[in-house]
C-alpha positions as CSV (number, residue, x, y, z in Angstrom):
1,X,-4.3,47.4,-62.3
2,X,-1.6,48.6,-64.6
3,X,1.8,47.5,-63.9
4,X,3.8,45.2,-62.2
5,X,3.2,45.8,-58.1
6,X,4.5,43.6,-55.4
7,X,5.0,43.0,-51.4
8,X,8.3,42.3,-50.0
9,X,7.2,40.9,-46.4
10,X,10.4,40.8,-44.5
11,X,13.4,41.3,-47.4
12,X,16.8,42.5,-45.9
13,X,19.5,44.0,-48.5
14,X,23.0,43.5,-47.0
15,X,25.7,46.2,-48.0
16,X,27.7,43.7,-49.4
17,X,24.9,43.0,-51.7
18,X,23.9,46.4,-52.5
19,X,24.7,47.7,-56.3
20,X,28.0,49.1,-56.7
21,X,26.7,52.5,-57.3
22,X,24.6,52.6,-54.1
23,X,26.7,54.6,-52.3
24,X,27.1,57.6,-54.6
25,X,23.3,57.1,-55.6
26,X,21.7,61.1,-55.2
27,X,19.5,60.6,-52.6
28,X,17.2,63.8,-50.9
29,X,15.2,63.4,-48.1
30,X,12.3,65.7,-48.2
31,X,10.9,66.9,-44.6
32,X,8.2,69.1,-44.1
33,X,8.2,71.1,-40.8
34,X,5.6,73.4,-38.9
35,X,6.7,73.7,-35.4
36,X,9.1,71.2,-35.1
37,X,12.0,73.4,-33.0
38,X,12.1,70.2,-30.6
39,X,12.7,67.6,-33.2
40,X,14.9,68.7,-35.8
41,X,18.1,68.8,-34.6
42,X,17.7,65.1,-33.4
43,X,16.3,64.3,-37.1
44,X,19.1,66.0,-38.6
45,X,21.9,64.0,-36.6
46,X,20.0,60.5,-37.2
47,X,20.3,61.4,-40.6
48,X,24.1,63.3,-41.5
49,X,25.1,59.8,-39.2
50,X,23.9,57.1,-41.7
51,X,26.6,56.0,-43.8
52,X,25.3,57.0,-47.2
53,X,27.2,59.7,-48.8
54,X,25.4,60.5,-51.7
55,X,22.3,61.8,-48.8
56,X,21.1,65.1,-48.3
57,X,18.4,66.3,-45.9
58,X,16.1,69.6,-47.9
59,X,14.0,70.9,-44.8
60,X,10.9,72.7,-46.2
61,X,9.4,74.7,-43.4
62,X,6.2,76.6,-43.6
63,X,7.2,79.6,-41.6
64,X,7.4,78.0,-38.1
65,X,6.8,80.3,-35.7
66,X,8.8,78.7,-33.2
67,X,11.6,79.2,-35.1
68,X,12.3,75.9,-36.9
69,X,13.7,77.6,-40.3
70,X,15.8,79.4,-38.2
71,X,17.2,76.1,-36.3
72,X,17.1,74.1,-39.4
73,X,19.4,77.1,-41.3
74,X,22.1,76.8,-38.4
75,X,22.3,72.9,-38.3
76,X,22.6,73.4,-42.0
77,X,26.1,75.0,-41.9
78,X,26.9,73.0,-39.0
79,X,26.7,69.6,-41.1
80,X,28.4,71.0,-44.3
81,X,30.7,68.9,-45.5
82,X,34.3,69.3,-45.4
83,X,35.0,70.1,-48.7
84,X,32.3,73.2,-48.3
85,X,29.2,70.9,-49.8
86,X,25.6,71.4,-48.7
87,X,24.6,67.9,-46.9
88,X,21.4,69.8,-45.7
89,X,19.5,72.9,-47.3
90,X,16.6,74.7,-45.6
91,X,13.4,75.3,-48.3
92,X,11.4,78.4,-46.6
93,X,7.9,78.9,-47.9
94,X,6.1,82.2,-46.2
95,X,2.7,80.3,-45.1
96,X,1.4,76.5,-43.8
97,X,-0.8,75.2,-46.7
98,X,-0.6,71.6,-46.0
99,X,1.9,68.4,-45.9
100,X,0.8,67.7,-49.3
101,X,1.5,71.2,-50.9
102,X,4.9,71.0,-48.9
103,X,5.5,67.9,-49.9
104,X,5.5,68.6,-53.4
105,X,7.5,71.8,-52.9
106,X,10.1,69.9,-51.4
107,X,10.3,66.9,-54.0
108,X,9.9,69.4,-56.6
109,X,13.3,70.9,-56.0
110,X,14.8,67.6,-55.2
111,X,14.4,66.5,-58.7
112,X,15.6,70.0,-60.0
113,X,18.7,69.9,-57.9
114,X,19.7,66.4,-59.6
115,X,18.5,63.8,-56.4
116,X,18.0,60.5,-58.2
117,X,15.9,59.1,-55.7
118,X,13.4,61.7,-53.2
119,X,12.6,60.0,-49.6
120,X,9.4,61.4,-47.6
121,X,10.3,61.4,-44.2
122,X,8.4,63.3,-41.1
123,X,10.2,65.6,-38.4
124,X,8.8,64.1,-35.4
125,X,10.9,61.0,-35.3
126,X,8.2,58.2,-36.2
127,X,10.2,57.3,-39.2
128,X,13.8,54.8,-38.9
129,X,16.4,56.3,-40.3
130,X,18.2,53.2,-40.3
131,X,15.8,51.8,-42.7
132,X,16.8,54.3,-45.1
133,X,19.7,52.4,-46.5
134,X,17.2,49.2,-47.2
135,X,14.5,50.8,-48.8
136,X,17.9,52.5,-51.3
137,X,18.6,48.9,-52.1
138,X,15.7,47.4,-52.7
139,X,14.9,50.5,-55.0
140,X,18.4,50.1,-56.9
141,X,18.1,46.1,-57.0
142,X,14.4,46.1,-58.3
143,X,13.9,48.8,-60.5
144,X,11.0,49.9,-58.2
145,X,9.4,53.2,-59.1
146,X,8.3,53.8,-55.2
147,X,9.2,51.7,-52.4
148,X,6.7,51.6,-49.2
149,X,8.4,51.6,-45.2
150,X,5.4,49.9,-44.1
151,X,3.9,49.2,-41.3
152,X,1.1,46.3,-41.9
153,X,3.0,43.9,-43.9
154,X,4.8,41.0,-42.1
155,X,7.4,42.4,-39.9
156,X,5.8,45.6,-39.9
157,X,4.6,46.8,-36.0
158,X,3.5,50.1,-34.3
159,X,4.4,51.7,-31.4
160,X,3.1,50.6,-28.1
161,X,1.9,54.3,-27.3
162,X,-0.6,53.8,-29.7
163,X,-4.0,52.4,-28.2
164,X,-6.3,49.8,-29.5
165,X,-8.5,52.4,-30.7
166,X,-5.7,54.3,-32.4
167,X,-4.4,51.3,-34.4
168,X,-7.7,50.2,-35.4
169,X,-8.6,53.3,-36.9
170,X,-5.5,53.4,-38.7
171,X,-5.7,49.8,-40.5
172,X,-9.4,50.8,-41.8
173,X,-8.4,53.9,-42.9
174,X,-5.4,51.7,-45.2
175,X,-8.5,49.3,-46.2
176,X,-11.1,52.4,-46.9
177,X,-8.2,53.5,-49.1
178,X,-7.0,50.5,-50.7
179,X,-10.5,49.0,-51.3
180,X,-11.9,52.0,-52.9
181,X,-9.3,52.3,-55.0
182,X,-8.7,48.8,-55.7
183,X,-4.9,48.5,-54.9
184,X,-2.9,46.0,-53.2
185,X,-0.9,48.3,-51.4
186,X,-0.8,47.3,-47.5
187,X,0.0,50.8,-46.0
188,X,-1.3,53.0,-49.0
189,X,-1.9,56.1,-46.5
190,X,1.8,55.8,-45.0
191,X,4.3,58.9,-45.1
192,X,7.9,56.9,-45.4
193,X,8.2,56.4,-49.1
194,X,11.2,56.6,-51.6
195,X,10.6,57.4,-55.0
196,X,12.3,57.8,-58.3
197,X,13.1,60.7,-59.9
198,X,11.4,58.9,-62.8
199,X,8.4,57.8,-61.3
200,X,7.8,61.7,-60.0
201,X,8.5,63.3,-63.2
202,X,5.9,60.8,-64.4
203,X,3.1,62.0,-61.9
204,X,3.7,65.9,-62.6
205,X,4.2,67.0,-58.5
206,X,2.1,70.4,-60.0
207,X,-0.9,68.1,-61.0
208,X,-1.4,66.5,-57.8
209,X,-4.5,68.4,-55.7
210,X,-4.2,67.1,-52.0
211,X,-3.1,69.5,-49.7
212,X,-3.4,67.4,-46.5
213,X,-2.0,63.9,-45.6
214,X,-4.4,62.3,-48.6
215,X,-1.4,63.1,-50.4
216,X,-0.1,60.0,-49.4
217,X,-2.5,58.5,-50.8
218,X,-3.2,60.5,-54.1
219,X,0.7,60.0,-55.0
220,X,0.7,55.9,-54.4
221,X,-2.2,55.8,-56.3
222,X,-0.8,57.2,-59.6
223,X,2.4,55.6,-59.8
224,X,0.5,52.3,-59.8
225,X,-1.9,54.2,-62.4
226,X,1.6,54.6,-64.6
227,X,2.5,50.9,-64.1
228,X,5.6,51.5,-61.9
229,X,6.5,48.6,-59.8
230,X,6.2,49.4,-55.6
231,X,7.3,47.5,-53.4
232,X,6.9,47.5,-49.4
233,X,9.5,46.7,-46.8
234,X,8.5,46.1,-42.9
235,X,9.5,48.9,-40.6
236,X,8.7,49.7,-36.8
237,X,6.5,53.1,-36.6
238,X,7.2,55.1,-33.6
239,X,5.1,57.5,-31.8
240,X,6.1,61.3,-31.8
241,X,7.8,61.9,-28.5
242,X,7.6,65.8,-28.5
243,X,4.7,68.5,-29.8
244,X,1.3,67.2,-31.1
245,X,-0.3,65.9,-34.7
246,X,-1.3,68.4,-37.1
247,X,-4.1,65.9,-38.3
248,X,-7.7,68.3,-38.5
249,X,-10.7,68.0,-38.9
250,X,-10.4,70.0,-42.1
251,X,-7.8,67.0,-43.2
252,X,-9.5,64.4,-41.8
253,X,-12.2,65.0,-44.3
254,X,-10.2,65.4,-47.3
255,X,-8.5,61.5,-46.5
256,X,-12.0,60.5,-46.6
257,X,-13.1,61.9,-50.0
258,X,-10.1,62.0,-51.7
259,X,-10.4,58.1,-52.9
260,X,-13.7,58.6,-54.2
261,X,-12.4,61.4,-56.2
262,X,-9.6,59.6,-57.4
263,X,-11.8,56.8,-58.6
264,X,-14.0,58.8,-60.4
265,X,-11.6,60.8,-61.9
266,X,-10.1,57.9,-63.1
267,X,-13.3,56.3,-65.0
268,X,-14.4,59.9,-66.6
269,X,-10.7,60.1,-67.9
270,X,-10.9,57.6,-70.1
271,X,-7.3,57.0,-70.7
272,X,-7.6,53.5,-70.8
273,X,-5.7,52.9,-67.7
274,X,-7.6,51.0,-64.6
275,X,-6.4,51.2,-61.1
């Protein structure tokens, strides 16, 4: 494998121990909504409350029809900032072609509106926003290209809605991945993951070809191609508490090929770089 890439198991970064510019650091989150009416407005407070001014929030919806554009457009102007500033902006795109095309929308424009550092965060409230602020650190302290909320290393857990079977499927699904792909990366197909600016201009967003949750995967996968360091800090995964999982069959098929067409694209490259 290419690169320097590590594990934090249970590292804490204290504000007092933070880099100076941490505060001020350009930070977008990216989140990708398709009937999420129920859950944004609680997403958007969690998020305009954390204590890190340089945040904004960039809502890419893919023409909800319950009206979650619409919703996210009004809590928009409700949490601009004093002096007239956009804390939260609303990316409308006119059909639902996947997580990962949205995702890339969304980071996309991040990067062109001057975010230093792009966090993927879901709508539906499984994500800590508290652990926002950490995963900044870590990425300002280390230099860290991507850095992982993850839930399977230590100090990592999952929510208690989710059965045994559940919770199995997930942890072979992170070894499937990680094993085919040969990377050390404990939760390789999680969705709460802060990059770089320079790590995504590295990947080219307009290169990457999964439109489902492989995405997850597909992007991990070439940062550690491009020898960025990523790190992994613990975090408690929560079960969506309203609306249901846009995970289908259709999508559930591409997570299973998409390794084995990352691994073979990567031998018939030839570019001299090994997973």
């Amino acid at each position: 494998m290419t690169g320097e890439h590590r594990a934090i198991r249970k590292q804490t970064t204290p504000a007092a121990a933070l880099p100076e510019e941490w505060a001020r650091t350009a930070l977008t989150v990216v989140m990708p909504t398709y009937n999420e009416a129920g859950n944004i407005p609680g997403m958007a407070e969690r998020l305009m409350a954390l204590e890190i001014p340089g945040l904004r929030l960039l809502v890419v919806d893919d023409a909800s029809p319950d009206g979650t554009g619409r919703i996210a457009e009004e809590l928009a102007e409700r949490y601009r900032a004093d002096d007239g500033t956009a804390r939260m902006s609303v990316l409308h795109r006119t059909a639902k072609e996947g997580l990962g095309r949205a995702y890339a929308a969304g980071m996309s424009r991040a990067v062109a509106n001057g975010a230093r550092y792009v966090l993927q965060m879901d709508a539906d409230g499984s994500h800590p926003a508290p652990k926002i602020a950490e995963m900044l650190g870590v990425a300002l302290s280390t230099g860290a290209g991507l850095v992982v909320g993850s839930r399977y290393v230590p100090g990592g857990t999952l929510s208690d809605a989710w059965g045994a079977h559940r919770k199995l499927l997930s942890r072979w699904a992170n070894a499937y991945a990680s094993t085919i792909l040969g990377t050390r990366v404990r939760d390789i197909t999680g969705g709460f993951n802060l990059w770089s600016a320079q790590a995504l201009g590295a990947i080219d967003l307009a290169s990457v070809g999964s439109a489902g949750y492989s995405f997850q995967v597909e992007m991990k996968y070439a940062a550690l191609r491009r020898g960025f360091p990523v790190m992994e800090v613990p975090i408690h995964f929560e079960d969506r508490a309203i609306g249901e999982s846009k995970m289908s069959l259709a999508v559930q098929l591409e997570s299973i090929a998409m390794p084995w067409r990352l691994r073979a694209r990567a031998v018939t490259r030839g570019d001299g770089r090994r997973p």
